[in-house]
Jmol script that loads the backbone (N, CA, C; Angstrom):
load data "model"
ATOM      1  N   UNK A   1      37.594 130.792 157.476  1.00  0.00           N
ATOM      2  CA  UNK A   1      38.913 130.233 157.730  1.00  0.00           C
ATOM      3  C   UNK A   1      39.728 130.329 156.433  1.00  0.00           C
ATOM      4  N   UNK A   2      40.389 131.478 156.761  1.00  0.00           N
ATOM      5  CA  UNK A   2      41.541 131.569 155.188  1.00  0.00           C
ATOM      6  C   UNK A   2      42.914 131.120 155.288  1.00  0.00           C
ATOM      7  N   UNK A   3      43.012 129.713 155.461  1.00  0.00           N
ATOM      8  CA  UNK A   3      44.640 129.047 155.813  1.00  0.00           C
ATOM      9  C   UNK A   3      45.141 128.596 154.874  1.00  0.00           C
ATOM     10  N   UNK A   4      45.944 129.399 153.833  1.00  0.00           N
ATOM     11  CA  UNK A   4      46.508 129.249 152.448  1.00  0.00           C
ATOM     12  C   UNK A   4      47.023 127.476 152.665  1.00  0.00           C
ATOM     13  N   UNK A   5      47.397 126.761 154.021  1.00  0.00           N
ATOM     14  CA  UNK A   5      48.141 125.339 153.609  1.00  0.00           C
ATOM     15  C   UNK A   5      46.423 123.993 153.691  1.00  0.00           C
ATOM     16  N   UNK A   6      45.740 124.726 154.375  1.00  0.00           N
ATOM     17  CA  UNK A   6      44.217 123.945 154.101  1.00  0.00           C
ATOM     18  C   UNK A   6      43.824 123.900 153.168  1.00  0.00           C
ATOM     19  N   UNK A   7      43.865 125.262 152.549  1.00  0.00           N
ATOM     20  CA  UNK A   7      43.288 125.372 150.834  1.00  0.00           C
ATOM     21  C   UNK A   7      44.174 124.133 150.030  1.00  0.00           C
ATOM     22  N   UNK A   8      45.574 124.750 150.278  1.00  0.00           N
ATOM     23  CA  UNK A   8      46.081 123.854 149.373  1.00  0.00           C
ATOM     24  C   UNK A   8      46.239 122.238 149.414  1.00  0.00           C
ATOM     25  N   UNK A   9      45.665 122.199 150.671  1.00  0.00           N
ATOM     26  CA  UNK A   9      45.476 120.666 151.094  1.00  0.00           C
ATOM     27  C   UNK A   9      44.257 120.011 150.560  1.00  0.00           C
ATOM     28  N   UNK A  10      43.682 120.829 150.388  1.00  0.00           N
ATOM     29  CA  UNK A  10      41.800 120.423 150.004  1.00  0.00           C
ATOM     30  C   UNK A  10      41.770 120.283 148.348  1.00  0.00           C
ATOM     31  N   UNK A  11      42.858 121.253 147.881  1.00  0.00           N
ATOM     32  CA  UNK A  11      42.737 121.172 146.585  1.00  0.00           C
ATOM     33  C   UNK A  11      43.819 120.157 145.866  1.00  0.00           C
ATOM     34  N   UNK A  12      44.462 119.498 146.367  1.00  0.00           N
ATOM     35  CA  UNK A  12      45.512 118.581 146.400  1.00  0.00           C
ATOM     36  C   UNK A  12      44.665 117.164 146.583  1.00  0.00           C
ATOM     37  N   UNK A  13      43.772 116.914 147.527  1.00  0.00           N
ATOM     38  CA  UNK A  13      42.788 116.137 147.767  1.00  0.00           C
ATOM     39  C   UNK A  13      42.248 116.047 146.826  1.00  0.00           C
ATOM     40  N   UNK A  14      41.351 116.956 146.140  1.00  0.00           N
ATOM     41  CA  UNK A  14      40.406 116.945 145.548  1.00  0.00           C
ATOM     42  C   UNK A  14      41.246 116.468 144.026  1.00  0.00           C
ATOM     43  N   UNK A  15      42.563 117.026 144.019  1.00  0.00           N
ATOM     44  CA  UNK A  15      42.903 116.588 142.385  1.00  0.00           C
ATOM     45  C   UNK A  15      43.221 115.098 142.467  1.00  0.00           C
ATOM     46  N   UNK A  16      44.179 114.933 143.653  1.00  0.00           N
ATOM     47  CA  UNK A  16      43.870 113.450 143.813  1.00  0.00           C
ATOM     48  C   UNK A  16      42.634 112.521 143.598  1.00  0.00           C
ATOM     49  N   UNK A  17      42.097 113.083 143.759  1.00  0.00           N
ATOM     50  CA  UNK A  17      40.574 112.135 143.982  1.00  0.00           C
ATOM     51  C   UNK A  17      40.158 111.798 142.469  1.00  0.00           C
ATOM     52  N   UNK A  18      40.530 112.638 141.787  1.00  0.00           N
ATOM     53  CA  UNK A  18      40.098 112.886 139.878  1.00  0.00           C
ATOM     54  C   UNK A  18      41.126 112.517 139.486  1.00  0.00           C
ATOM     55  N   UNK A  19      42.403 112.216 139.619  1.00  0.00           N
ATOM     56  CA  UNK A  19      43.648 112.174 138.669  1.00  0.00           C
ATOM     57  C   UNK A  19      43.508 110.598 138.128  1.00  0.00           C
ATOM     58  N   UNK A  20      44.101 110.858 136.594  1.00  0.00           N
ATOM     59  CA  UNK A  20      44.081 109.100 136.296  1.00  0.00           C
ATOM     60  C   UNK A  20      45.737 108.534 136.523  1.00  0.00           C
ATOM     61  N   UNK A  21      45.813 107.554 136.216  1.00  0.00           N
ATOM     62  CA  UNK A  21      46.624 106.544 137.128  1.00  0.00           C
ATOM     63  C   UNK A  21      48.271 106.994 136.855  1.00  0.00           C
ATOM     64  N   UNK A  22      48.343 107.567 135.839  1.00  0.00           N
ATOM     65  CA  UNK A  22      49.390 108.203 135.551  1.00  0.00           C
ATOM     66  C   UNK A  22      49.992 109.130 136.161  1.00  0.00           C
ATOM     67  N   UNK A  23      48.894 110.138 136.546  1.00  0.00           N
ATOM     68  CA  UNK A  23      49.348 111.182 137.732  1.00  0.00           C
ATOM     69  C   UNK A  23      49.653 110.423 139.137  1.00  0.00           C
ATOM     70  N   UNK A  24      48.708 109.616 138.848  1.00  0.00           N
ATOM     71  CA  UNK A  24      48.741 108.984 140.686  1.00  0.00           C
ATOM     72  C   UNK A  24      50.150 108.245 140.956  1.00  0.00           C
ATOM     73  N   UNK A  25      50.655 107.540 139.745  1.00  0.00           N
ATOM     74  CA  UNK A  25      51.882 106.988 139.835  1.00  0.00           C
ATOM     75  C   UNK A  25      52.740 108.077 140.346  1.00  0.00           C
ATOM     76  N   UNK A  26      52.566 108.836 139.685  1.00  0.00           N
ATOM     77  CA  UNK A  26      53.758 109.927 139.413  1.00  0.00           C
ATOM     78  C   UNK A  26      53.946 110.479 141.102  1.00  0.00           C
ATOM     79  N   UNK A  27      52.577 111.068 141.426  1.00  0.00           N
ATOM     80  CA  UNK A  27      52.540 111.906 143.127  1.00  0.00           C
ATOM     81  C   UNK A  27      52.932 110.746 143.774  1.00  0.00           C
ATOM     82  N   UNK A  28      52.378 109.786 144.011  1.00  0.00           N
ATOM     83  CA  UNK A  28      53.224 108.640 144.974  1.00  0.00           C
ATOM     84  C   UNK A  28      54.461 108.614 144.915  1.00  0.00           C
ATOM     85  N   UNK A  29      55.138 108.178 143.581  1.00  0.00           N
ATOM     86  CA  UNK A  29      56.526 108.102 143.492  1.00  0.00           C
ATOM     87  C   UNK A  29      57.170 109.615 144.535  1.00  0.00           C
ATOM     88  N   UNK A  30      57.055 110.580 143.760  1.00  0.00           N
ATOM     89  CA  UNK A  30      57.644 111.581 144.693  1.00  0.00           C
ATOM     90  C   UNK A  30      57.250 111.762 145.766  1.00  0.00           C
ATOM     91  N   UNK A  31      56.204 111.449 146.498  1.00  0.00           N
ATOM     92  CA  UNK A  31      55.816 111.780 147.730  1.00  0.00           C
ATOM     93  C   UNK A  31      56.611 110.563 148.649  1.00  0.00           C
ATOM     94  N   UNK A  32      56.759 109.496 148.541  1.00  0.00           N
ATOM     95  CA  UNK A  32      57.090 108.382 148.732  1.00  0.00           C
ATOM     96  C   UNK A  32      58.847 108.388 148.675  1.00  0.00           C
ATOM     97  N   UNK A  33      59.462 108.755 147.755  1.00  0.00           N
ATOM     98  CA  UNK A  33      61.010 109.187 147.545  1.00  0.00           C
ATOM     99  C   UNK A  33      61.082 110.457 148.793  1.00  0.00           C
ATOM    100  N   UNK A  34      60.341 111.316 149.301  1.00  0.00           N
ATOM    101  CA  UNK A  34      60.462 112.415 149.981  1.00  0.00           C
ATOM    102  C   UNK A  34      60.020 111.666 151.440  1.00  0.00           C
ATOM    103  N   UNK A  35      59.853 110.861 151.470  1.00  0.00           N
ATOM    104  CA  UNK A  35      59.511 110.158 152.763  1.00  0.00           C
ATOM    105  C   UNK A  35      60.353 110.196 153.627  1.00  0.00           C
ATOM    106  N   UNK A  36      61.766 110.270 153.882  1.00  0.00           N
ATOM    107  CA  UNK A  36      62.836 110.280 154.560  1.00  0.00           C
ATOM    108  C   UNK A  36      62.840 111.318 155.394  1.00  0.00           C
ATOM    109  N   UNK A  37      62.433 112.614 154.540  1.00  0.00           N
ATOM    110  CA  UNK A  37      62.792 114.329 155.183  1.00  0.00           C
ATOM    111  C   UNK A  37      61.089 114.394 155.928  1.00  0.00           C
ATOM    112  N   UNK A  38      60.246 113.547 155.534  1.00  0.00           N
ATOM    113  CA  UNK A  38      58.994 113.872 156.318  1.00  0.00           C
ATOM    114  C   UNK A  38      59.261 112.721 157.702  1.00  0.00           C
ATOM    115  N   UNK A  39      59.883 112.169 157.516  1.00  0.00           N
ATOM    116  CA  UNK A  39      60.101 111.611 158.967  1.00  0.00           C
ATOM    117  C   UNK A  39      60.990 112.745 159.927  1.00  0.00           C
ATOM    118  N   UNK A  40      61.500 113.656 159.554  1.00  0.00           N
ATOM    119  CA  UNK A  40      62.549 114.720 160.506  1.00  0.00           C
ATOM    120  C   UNK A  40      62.136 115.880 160.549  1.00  0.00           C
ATOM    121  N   UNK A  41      60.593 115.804 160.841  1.00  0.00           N
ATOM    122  CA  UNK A  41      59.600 117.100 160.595  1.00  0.00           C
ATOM    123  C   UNK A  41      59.814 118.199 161.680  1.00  0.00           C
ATOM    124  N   UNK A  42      60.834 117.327 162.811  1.00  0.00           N
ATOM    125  CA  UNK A  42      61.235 118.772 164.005  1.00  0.00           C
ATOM    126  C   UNK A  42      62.257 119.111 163.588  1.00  0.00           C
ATOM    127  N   UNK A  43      63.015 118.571 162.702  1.00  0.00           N
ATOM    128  CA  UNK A  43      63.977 119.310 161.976  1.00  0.00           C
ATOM    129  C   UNK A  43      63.905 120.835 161.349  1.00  0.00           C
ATOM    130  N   UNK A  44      62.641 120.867 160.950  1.00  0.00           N
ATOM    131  CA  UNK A  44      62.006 121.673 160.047  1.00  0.00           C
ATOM    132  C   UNK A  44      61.534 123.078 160.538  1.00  0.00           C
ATOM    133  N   UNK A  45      62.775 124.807 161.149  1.00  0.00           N
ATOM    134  CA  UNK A  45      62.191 125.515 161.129  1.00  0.00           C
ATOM    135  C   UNK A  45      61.277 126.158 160.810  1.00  0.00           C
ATOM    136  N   UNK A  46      60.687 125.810 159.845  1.00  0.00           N
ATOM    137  CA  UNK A  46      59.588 127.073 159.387  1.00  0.00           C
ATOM    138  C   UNK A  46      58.307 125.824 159.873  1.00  0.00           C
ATOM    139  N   UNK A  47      58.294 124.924 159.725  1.00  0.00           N
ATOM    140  CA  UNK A  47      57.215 123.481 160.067  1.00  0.00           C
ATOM    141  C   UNK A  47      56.675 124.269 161.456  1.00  0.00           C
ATOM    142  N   UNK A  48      58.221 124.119 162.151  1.00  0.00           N
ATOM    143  CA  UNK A  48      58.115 124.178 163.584  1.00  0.00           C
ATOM    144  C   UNK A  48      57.790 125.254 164.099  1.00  0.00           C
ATOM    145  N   UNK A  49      57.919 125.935 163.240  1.00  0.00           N
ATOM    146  CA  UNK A  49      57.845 127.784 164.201  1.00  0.00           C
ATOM    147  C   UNK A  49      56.481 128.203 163.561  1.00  0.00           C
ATOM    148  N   UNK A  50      56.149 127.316 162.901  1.00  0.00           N
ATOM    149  CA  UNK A  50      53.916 127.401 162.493  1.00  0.00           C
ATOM    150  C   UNK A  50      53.568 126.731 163.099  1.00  0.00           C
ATOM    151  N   UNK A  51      53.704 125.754 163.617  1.00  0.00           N
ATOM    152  CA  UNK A  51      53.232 125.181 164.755  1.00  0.00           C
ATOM    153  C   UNK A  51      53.361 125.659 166.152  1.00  0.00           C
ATOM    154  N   UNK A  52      54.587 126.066 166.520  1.00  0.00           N
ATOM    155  CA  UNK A  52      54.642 126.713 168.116  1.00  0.00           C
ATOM    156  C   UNK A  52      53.554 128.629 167.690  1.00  0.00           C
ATOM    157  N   UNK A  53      53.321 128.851 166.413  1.00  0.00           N
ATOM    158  CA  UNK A  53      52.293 130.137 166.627  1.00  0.00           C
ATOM    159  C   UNK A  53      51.228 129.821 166.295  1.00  0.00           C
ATOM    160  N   UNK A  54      50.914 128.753 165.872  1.00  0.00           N
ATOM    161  CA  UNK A  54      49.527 127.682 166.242  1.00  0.00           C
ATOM    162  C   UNK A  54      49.045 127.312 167.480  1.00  0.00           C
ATOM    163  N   UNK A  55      49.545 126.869 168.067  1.00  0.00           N
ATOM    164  CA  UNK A  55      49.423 126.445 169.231  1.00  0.00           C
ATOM    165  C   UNK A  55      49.390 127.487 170.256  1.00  0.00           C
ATOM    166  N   UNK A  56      50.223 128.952 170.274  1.00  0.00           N
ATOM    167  CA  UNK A  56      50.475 129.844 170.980  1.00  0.00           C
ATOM    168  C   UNK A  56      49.217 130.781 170.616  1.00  0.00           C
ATOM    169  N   UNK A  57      48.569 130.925 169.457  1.00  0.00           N
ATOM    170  CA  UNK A  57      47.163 131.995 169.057  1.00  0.00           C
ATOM    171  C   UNK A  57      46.202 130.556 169.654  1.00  0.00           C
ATOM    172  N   UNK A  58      46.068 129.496 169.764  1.00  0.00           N
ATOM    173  CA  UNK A  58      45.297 128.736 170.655  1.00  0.00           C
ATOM    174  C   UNK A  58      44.668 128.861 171.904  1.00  0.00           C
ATOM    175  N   UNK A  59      46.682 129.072 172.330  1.00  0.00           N
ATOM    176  CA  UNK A  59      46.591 128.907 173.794  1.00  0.00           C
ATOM    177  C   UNK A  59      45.975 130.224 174.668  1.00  0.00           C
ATOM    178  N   UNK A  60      46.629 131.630 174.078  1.00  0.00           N
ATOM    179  CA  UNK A  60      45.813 132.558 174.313  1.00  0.00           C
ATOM    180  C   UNK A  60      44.964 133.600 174.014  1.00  0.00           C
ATOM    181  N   UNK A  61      43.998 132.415 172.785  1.00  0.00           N
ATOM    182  CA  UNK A  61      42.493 132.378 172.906  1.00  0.00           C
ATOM    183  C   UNK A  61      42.620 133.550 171.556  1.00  0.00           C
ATOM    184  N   UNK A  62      43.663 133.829 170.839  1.00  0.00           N
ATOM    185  CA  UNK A  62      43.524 134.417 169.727  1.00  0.00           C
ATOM    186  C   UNK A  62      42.997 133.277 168.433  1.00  0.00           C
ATOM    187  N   UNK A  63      43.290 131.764 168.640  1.00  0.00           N
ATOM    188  CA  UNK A  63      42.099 131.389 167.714  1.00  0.00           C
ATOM    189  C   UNK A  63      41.708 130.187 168.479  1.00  0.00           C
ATOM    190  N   UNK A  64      40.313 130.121 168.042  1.00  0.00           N
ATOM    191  CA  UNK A  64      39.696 129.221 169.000  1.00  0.00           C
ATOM    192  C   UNK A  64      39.711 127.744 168.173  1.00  0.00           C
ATOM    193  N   UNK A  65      40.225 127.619 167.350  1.00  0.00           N
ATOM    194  CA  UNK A  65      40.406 126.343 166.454  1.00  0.00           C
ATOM    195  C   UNK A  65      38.865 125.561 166.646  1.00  0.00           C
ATOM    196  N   UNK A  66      39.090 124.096 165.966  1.00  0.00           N
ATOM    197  CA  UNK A  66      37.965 123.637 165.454  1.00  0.00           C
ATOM    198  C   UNK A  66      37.955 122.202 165.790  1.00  0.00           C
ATOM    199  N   UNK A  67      36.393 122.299 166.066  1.00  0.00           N
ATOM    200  CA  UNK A  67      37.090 120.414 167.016  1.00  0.00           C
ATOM    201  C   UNK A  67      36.633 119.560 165.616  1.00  0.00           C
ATOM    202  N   UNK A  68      36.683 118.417 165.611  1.00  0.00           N
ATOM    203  CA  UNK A  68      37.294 117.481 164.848  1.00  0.00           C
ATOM    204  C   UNK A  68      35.659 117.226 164.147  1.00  0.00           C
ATOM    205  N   UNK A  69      34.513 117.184 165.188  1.00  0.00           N
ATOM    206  CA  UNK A  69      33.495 117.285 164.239  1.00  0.00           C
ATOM    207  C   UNK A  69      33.037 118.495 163.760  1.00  0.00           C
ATOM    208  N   UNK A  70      33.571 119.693 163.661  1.00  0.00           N
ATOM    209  CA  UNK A  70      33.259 120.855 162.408  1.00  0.00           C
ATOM    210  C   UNK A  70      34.280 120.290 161.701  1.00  0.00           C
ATOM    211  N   UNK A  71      34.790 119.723 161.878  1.00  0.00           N
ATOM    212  CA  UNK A  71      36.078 119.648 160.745  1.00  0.00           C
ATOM    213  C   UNK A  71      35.398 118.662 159.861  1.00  0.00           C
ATOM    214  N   UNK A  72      34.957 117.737 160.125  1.00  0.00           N
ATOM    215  CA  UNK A  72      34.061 116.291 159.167  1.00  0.00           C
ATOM    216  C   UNK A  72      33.468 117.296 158.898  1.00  0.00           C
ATOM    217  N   UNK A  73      32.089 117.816 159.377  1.00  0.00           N
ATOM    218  CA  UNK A  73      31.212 118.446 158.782  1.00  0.00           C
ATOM    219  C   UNK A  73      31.560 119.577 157.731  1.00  0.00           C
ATOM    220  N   UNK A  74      32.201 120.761 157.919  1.00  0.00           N
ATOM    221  CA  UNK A  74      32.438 121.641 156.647  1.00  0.00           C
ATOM    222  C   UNK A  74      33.405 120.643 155.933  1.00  0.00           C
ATOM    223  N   UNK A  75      34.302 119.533 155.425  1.00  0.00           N
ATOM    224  CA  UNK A  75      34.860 118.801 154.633  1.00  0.00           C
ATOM    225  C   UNK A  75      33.064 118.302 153.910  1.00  0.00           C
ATOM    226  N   UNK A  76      32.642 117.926 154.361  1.00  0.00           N
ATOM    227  CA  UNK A  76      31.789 117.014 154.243  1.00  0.00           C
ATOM    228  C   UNK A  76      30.452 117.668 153.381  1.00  0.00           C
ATOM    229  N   UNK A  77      30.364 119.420 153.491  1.00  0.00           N
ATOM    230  CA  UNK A  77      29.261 120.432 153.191  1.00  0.00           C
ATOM    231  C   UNK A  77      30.563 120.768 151.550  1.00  0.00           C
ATOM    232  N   UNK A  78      31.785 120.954 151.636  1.00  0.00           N
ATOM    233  CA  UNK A  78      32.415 121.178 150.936  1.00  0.00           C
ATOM    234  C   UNK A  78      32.193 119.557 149.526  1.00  0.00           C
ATOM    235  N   UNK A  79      32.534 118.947 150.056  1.00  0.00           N
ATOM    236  CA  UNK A  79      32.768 117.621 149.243  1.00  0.00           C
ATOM    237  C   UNK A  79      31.306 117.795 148.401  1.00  0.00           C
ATOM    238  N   UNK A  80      30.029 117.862 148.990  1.00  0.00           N
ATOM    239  CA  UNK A  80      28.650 118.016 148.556  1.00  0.00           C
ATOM    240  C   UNK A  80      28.663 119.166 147.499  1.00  0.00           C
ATOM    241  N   UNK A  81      29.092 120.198 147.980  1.00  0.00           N
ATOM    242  CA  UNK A  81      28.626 121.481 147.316  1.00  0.00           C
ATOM    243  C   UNK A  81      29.804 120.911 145.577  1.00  0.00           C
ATOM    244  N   UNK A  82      31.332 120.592 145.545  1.00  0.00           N
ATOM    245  CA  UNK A  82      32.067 120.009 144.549  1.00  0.00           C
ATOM    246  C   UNK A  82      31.420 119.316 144.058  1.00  0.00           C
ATOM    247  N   UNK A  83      31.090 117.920 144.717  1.00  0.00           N
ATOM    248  CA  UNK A  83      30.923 116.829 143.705  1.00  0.00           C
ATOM    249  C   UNK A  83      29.141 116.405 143.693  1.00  0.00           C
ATOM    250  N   UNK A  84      28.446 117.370 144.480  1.00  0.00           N
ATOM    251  CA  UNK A  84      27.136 116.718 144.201  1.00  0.00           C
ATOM    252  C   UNK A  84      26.502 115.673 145.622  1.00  0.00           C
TER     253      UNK A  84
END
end "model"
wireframe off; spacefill off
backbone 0.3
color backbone group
């Protein structure tokens, strides 16, 4: 599974998870100030038009996506293999 916004989600996670309190201030503050435009997420052509070809390589069976327990589990084989 090569989904450049997973990667960057996992690795965003993961710096979170290590950052000291200074960073953490900092990503909250902006994530938190940006809170407004993440509430108007159908606003959002390009959001929206990855999602309707998400859902559309789903629907006919070009990807078979991943149910929620492979999803714990490779997070979970990943988290092990990082941190031990």
């Amino acid at each position: 599974m090569s989904n450049p916004t997973l990667t960057m989600r996992l690795k965003l996670y993961d710096f979170i998870w290590v950052a000291d309190d200074k960073k953490l201030y900092a990503i909250y503050h902006l994530l938190e100030n940006d809170k407004e435009e993440a509430k108007e997420w159908w606003k959002d052509k390009l959001f929206t038009g990855d999602l309707d070809k998400r859902y559309n390589a789903m629907g006919n069976g070009r990807d078979k996506g991943v149910t929620p327990e492979e999803m714990k589990t490779t997070i979970s084989k990943l988290r092990k293999k990082k941190y031990g």
